[in-house]
N, C-alpha and C positions, 0 to 999 in steps of 0.2 A: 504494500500500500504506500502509493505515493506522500509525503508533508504537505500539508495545503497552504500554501503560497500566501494567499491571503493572509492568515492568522498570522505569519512571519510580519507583514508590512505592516497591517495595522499596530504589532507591537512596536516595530519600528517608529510607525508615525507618533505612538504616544511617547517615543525616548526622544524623538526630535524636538519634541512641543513644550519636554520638560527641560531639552538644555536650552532651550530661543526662549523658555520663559525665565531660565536661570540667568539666560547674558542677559536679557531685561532689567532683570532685576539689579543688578549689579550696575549697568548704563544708568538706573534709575539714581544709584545709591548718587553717582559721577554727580550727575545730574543737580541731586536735592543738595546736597552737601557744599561742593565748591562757591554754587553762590553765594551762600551765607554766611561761608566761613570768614572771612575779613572783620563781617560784624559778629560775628561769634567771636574771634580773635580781639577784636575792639572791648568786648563786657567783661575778657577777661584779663587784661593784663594791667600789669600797675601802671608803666608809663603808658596811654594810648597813642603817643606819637606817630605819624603814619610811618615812617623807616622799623620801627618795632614793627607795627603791623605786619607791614610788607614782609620783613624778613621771618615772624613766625607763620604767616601764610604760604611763602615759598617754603621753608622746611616741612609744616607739614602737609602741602601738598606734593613735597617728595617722598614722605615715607607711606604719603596713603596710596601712592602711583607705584613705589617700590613694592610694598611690601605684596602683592600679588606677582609678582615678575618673582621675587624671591620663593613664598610658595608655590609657583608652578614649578620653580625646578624641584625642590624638595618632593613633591607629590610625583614627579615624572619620575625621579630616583623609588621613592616608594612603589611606584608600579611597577616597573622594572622588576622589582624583588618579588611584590605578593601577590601582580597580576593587573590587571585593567579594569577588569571586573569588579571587584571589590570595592578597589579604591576612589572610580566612578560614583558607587552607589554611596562608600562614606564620603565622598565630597558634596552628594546633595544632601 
């Protein structure tokens, strides 16, 4: 007896739906975040001069841009070792 094709795609379609809803989500975070941070960065710091501002807005919108480039490698290493599988399903 042949696998029926269908059942494969459909599952397919529901894995594709869940990582285009996963990069959404994550575009979303891009999104809600960066523009407020200045004035997030403004209600928190002692001096609010704008060169403060500026320079802890550039720092931490380097670590919020790094640190996913950092764990994708970490995660690529970890599959490597425990498989794809797995590690797909513990990343969502």
């Amino acid at each position: 007896m042949m696998p029926n094709n269908g059942d494969r795609g459909a599952k397919s379609n529901r894995v594709f739906i869940a990582l285009l809803a996963a990069v959404f989500v994550v575009a979303l975070g891009y999104g809600v975040v960066l523009p407020v941070l200045p004035t997030m960065v403004a209600g928190l710091t002692a001096a609010p001069d704008s060169s403060t501002i500026a320079r802890h807005v550039g720092w931490l919108t380097a670590a919020y841009i790094a640190a996913p480039l950092v764990m994708a490698i970490l995660w690529g290493r970890l599959s490597a070792v425990v498989g794809r599988k797995p590690i797909i399903v513990l990343a969502l």
